[in-house]
Structures are given as structure tokens and as C-alpha cells.
C-alpha positions in Angstrom: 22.7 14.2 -27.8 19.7 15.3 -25.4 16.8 13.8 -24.3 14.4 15.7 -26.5 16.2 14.5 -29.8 16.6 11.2 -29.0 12.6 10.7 -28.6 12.6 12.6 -31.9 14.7 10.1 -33.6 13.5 6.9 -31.9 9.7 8.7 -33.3 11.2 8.8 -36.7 12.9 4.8 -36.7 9.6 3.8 -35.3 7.5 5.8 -38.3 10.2 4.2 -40.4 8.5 0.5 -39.6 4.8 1.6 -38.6 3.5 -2.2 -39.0 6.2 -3.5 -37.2 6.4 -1.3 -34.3 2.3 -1.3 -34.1 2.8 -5.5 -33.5 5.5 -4.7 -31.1 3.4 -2.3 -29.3 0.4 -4.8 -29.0 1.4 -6.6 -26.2 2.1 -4.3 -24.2 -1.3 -2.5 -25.2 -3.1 -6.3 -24.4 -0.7 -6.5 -21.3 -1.1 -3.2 -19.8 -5.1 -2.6 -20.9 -6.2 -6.2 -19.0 -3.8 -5.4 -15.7 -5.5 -1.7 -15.5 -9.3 -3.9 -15.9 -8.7 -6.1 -13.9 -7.2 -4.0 -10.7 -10.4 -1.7 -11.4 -12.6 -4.8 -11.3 -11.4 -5.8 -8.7 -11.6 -2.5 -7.0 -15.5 -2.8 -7.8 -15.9 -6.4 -6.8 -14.7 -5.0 -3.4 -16.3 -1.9 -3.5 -19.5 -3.8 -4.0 -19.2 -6.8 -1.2 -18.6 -3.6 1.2 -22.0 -1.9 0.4 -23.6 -5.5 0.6 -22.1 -6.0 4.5 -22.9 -2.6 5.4 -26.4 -2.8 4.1 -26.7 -5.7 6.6 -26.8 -2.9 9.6 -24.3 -0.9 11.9 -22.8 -1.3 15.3 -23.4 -5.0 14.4 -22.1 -8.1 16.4 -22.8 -11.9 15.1 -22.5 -14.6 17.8 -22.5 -17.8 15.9 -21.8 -21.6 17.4 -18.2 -22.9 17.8 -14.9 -21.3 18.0 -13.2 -20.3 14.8 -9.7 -21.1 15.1 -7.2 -20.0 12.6 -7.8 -22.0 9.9 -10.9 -21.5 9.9 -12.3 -24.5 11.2 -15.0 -24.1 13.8 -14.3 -26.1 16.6 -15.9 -27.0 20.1 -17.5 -30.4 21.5 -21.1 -31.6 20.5 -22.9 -30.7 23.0 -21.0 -27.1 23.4 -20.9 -25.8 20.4 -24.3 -24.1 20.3 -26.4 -20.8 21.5 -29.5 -21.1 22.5 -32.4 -19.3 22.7 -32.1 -18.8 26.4 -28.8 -16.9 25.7 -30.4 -14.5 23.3 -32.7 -13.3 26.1 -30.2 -13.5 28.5 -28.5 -11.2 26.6 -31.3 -9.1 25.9 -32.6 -8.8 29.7 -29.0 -7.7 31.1 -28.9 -4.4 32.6 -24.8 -4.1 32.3 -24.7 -4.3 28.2 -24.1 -1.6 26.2 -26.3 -2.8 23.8 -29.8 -1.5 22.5 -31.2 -4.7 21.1 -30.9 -8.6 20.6 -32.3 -10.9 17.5 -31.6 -14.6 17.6 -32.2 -16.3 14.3 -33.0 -20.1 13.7 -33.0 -20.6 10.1 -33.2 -23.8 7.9 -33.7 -24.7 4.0 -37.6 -25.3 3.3 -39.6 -25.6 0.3 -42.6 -23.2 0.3 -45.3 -23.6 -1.6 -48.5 -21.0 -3.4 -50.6 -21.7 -5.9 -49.3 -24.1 -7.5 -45.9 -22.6 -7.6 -42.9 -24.1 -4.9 -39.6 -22.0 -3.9 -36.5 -23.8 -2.7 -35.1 -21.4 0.6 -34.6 -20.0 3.7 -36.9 -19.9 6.5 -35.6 -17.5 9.6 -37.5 -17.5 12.4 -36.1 -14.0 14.3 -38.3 -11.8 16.6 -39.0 -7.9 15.9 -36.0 -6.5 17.0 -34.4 -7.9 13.6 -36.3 -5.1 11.4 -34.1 -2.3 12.6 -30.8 -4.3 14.1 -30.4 -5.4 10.2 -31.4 -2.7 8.7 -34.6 -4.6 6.9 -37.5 -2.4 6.1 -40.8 -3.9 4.2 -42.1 -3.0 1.1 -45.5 -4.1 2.1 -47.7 -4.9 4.7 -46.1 -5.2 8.1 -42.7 -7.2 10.1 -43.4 -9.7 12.5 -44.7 -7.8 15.9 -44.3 -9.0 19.3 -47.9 -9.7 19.5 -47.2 -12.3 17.0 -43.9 -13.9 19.0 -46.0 -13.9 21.8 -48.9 -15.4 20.0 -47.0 -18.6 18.1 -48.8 -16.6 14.7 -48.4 -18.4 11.6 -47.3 -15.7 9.8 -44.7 -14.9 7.3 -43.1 -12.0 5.8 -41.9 -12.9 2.0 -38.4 -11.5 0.9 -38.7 -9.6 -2.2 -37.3 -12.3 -4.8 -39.3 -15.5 -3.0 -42.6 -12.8 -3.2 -41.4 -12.7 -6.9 -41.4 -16.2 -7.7 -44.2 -17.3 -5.6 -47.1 -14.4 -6.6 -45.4 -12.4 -9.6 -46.9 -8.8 -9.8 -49.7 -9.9 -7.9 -50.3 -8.6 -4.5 -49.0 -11.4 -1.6 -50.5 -9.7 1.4 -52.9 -12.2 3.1 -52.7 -14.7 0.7 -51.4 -18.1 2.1 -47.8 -20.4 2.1 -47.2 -23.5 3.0 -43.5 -24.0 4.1 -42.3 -27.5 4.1 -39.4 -28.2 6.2 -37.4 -32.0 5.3 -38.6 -34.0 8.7 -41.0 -31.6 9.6 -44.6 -31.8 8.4 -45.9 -28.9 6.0 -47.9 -25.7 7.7 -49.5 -23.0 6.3 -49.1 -19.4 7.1 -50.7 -16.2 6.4 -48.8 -13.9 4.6 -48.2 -10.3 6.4 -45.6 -8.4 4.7 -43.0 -8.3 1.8 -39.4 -6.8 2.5 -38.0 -4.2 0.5 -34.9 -5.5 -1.8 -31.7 -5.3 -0.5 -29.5 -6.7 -3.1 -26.9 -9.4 -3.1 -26.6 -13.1 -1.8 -24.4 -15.2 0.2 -24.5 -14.1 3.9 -27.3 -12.4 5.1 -29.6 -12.1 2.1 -33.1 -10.8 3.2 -33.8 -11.6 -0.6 -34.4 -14.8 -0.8 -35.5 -15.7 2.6 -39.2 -16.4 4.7 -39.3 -14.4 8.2 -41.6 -16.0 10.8 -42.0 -15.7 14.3 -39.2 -17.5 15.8 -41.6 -18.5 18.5 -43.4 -20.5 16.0 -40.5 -21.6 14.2 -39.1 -23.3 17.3 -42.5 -24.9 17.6 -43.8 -25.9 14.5 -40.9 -26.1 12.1 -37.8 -26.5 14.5 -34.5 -28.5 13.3 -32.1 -27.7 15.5 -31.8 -29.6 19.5 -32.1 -28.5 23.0 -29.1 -27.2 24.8 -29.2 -26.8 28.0 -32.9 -27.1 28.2 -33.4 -24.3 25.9 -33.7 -24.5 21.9 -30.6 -23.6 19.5 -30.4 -21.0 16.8 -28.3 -20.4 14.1 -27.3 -17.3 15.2 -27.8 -14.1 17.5 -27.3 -10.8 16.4 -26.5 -7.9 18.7 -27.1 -4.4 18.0 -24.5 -2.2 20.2 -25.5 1.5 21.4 -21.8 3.1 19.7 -19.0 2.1 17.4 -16.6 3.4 20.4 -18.3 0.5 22.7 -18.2 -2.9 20.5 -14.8 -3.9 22.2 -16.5 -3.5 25.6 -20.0 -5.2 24.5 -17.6 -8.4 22.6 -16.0 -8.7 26.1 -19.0 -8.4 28.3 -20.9 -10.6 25.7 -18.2 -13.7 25.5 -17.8 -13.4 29.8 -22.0 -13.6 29.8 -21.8 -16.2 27.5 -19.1 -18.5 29.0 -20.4 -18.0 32.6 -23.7 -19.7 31.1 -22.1 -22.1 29.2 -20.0 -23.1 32.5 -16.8 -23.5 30.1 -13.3 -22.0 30.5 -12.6 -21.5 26.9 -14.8 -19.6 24.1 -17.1 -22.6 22.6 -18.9 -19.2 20.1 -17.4 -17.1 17.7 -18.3 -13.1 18.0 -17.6 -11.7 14.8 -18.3 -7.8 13.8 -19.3 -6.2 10.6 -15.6 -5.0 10.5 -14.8 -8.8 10.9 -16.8 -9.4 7.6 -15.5 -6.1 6.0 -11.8 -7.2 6.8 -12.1 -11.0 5.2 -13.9 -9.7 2.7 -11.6 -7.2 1.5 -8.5 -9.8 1.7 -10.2 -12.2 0.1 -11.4 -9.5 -3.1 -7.5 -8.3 -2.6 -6.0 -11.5 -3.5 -8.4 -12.6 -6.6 -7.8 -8.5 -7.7 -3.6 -9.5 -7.1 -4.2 -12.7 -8.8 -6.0 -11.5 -12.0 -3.7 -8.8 -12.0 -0.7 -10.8 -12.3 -2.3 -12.9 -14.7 -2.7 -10.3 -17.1 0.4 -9.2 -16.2 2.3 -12.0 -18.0 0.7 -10.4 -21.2 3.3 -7.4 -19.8 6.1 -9.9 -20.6 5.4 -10.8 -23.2 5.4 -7.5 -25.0 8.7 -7.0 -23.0 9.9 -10.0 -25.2 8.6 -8.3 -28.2 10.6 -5.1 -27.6 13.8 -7.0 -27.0 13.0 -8.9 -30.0 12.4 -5.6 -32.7 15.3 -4.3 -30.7 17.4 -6.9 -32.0 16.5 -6.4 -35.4 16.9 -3.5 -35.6 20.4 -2.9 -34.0 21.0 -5.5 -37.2 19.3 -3.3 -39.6 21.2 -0.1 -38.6 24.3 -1.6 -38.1 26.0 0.6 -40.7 24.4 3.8 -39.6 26.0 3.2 -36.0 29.5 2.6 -37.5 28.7 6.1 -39.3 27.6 7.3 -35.8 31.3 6.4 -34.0 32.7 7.3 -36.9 31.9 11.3 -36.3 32.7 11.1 -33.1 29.4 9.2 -31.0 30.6 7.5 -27.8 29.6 4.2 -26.6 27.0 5.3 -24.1 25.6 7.8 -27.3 24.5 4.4 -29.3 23.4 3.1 -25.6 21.3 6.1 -25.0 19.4 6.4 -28.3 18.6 2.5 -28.7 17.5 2.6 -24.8 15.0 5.6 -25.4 13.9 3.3 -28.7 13.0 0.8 -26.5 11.3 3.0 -24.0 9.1 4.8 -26.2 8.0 1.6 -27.7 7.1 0.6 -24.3 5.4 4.1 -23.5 3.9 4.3 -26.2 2.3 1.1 -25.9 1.8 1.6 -22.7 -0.4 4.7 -22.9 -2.7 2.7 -25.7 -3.0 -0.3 -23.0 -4.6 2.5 -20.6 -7.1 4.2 -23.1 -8.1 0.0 -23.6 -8.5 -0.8 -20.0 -10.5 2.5 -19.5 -12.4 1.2 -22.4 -12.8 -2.4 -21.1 -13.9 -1.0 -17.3 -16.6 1.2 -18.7 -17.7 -1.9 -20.8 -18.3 -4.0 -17.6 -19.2 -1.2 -14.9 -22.8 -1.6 -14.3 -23.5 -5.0 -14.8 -26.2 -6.5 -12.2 -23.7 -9.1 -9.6 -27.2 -10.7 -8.4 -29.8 -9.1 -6.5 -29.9 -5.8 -7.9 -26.8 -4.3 -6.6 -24.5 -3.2 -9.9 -21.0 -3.7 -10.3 -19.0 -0.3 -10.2 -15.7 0.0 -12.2 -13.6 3.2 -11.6 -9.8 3.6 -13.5 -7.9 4.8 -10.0 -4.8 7.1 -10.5 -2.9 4.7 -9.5 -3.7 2.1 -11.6 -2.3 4.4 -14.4 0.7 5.5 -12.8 1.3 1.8 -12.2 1.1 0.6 -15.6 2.5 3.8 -17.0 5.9 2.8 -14.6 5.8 -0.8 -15.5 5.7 0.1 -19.2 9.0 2.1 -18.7 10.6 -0.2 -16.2 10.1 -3.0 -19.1 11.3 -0.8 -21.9 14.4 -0.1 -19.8 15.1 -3.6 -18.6 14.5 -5.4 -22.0 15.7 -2.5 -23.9 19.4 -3.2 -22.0 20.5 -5.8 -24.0 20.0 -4.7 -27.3 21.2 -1.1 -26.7 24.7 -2.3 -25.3 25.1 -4.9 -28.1 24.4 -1.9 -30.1 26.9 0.4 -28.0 29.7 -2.6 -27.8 29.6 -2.7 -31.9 33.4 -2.4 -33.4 32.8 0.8 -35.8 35.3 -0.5 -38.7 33.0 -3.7 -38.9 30.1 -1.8 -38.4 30.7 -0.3 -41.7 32.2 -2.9 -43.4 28.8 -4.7 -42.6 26.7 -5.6 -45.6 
């Protein structure tokens, strides 16, 4: 018997028993619809945390306090494990970098308050050189300018949402804050600009942040301690001229920094944007693997199912495959035909399961993720090929048993059966 009438006759057994087959068929539509939605979730999660990072800026390095070991532990001795504001402009006044500009940050939760109306976030104090290292334009009005570093000004630029909260539609430009900082006694500053959104949270959010002066930060709302007779910040970013040079400016960078620091061993961490890009996309890849696999249990479940109706029905026909060896059908006929069965059951199934994840990723793609930036879902080619060869490999694999008790069936008692 060939291929071609084998599906025809498995077709015809499964027309034979349409609500049957349809609630055999329904786990492995549930099983293979929720793996294909949740890989192409996934897929957009990732796609999404990417665009967030690289909106951040380019040629980026981070040099943060501590060493980050391996487990991820930051580690390094009390009075080590800082940067200082004196290494940000060491770094920005040597000659030998290949770098094109420095921005130290010092940043610390505050409460800011206008009319009437108080924000819980982050105040940044940063110099100029942060508008174009990270990539952050404003909206309105004007960034800090050095004038202003030079001057101590009490002035802030609003992130978009924290302009949002504080003044609604109205215009914020010139109108006064007060940002409270917990020890610190409350000062007021003139407003000077609004950034334009950026989208996202977490790391790096220009959202929902206050920029000021980190001269005046330092000053007036500093939290941090003096290291090495110089300030600390939270953090120095370092714009480098080329992607081909960011080995060569993390080495120059970490010998600068440890010469000043007078230590052997690394007490910073210099991380890149292809630092960030790499965790991030591990850390999307294993929730993506993890949801996928939890779906996929739905997968065997419907395998169960097939083996199940399989069952029954080598029962049911057990006459007709007595008549079968009877005319002459060999053993590995009846295992053919009850294998395909099985198969296109699965196949079957398996092609609804993809129509239902398509459906499900089109339902969720385009849902806001938090500051603006909207969630992407794509069905990949491969997401299909991979539930279309699961759906046979299960068909196959818990078609087996049932097609070779089929096959093994002694054709005198087959048609003696009642």
C-alpha cells in the first residue's frame, strides 16, 4: 500500500469519528499553538530589551564600583570599591585614550516636589557630555551646559514621565522643584529642560529621572563619601571613538584606573553595551526555553491522547484487520497504516496549533511593556518547522505502540473477535 492511500484511509477512519478525533486533536492544537506564542514572545521580549540597551548610546563603556565575580556578586574592600570623581576627569583629561568623551553620574532616590504635587525618583547629577554619550536629546528647553557645572546652578532637567506627573500638559520650563534627598535638606531648582521619551525602565531610564549639575549635586544634595579625597559616583560612562577600539580603551581604562587606585587587582567592573546585550539576551533566552517547555507539556499530553484513540481504535477495527491478513496484508501493512493514523492526527493537529499561536502572537504584539516602547511578536520559520516536526515526531513515537499491537494481532482471532 503507498503512502498516498494510506493518508487517504487514515482521512476517511478519522471522518468516520469527527468528534472524537477533533478532542484528540485538541491537545496538540493547545500544545503546539502556546509553544509557537510563547517562543515568538519571547523572541519579542528580547527583541525589545535590545532596542532599550541600544537606545542607551553606542561605543558605550560603564565603569561601575566593585568587581563582579562570577556569581555575580560585586566584591572589593570598603574603602576600594568606589570611583570617584577625580577618576572621571582623569579619564577625561588623558591624552593616550581612545575615547571622545567622559560622564560620571552620582545618582540617588529623592522626592521632588511642584505645586502641590511630589514624585518619588532619581536624581543624576552628570555633566554635558551625558546628552550625546547616552544618546539623550530634550524635548524642551535646554541640557545642563558647562556654564552651569562650572557655576554650582540649581537647575534641573525633568525626564519626560516625572515632567508628566509633576506639571501635566502644562509647560515646566522655568517653573521651580524642590528635590528632597532622605538626610539632605530640600533645595529648590529652576527648571531648564524636559528630555524627550526614551521608553522602557530598569537600567538607564532617562524617563523617570531629574538631571542636575553634578557639580551641584556633589554639593548640595551629595550621598555618597570621599575616596581618596575626591567624591564618589555611581557610575562613569565612557564614550569610545570606534567599535574596533573598545578592547583597547577597556584595557587602557582598567591600567589608568588601578594605577590610581594603587591596587594590584580590579576593585571596578567595566562593562560594555555588548555586556548588557549578552546577559540580557541569556537571561530572555532561558524564560523564552522555560515558557516554551511549559507549554510544551500540553504537547504530551495530546501525545497521550493519540496513543489513547489509537487504542481504541485498533479495538474497534479489530475485525477489519483480520480481514486485512486475511487477503494477503503483512505485518508491517497493519503497522504502516495505524502509524500514518497516528501521524496525521498529530499533523493535523499540529497545523491547527500554528494557525492558534499566529492567532495568539498577533493578539499580544503591540502591547505597551512600560514607557512607550511596544512589544513586537513575529511567528519565525522556525518556530513552525519546530512544532510542525514535533507534531510528527509525537505522532510517530506514541503512534508505535498501538500500530504494532495492531500489526502483532493473530488474524483467526482477529476475526473470530466480536
Amino acid at each position: 500500500m503507498n503512502l498516498l492511500a494510506s493518508v487517504r484511509i487514515a482521512l476517511r477512519a478519522l471522518g468516520a469519528n469527527k468528534l472524537r478525533a477533533s478532542l484528540t486533536m485538541l491537545g496538540m492544537i493547545i500544545g503546539v499553538g502556546a509553544v509557537i506564542a510563547m517562543i515568538s514572545i519571547g523572541n519579542g521580549a528580547q527583541n525589545a530589551v535590545n532596542s532599550q540597551i541600544e537606545a542607551l548610546g553606542t561605543n558605550l563603556l560603564y565603569v561601575t564600583p566593585g568587581q563582579l565575580q562570577q556569581t555575580g556578586v560585586t566584591t572589593a574592600s570598603a574603602s576600594q570599591a568606589a570611583i570617584t570623581y577625580a577618576d572621571a576627569k582623569a579619564l577625561a583629561d588623558s591624552p593616550d585614550l581612545p575615547i571622545a568623551g567622559v560622564a560620571p553620574e552620582q545618582t540617588s532616590s529623592a522626592q521632588v516636589l511642584a505645586r502641590g504635587i511630589n514624585v518619588n525618583t532619581r536624581v543624576n547629577g552628570t555633566t554635558p557630555d551625558y546628552e550625546w554619550i547616552r544618546n539623550a536629546h530634550v524635548a524642551d528647553g535646554e541640557f545642563i551646559t558647562q556654564e552651569y557645572l562650572d557655576a554650582d546652578s540649581l537647575v534641573a532637567v525633568l525626564g519626560a514621565n516625572v515632567a508628566k506627573s509633576l506639571f501635566g500638559e502644562d509647560d515646566p520650563i522655568d517653573q521651580t522643584i524642590r528635590i528632597n534627598i532622605p538626610g539632605r535638606s530640600g533645595v529648590n531648582f529652576r527648571v531648564i529642560g524636559v528630555m524627550e521619551p526614551k521608553g522602557g525602565g530598569g537600567f538607564g531610564s532617562q524617563d523617570d529621572v531629574v538631571f542636575v549639575p553634578i557639580t551641584t549635586k556633589l554639593q548640595r544634595l551629595a550621598t555618597g563619601r570621599t575616596v581618596r579625597g575626591s567624591p564618589t559616583v555611581s557610575t562613569i560612562s565612557v564614550q569610545v571613538n570606534r567599535d574596533d577600539q573598545m578592547a583597547a580603551a577597556t584595557a587602557q581604562i582598567g591600567e589608568l584606573l588601578r594605577e590610581r587606585h594603587r591596587v594590584e587587582e580590579d576593585d571596578f567592573t567595566i562593562l560594555s553595551q555588548k555586556d548588557f546585550l549578552a546577559l540580557a539576551g541569556s537571561v530572555t533566552g532561558i524564560m523564552t526555553i522555560l515558557l516554551g517547555s511549559i507549554a510544551g507539556i500540553s504537547l504530551v499530553v495530546g501525545g497521550i491522547g493519540i496513543m489513547n484513540i489509537m487504542l481504541v481504535s485498533v479495538t474497534e477495527r479489530t475485525r477489519e484487520i483480520g480481514i486485512r491478513k486475511a487477503i494477503g496484508a503483512r505485518r508491517r501493512d497493519v503497522l504502516f497504516q495505524f502509524l500514518i493514523e497516528a501521524v496525521v492526527v498529530a499533523i493535523v493537529g499540529g497545523a491547527l496549533g500554528i494557525l492558534l499561536g499566529g492567532a495568539l502572537s498577533q493578539l499580544v504584539s503591540g502591547i505597551d511593556i512600560g514607557g512607550g516602547t511596544k512589544l513586537t511578536v513575529t511567528v519565525t520559520m522556525n518556530s513552525v518547522l519546530l512544532a510542525v516536526g514535533v507534531s510528527a515526531g509525537i505522532g510517530l513515537f506514541f503512534g508505535i505502540f498501538p500500530a504494532a499491537r495492531a500489526a502483532q494481532l493473530n488474524p483467526i482471532e482477529a476475526l473470530r473477535y466480536e
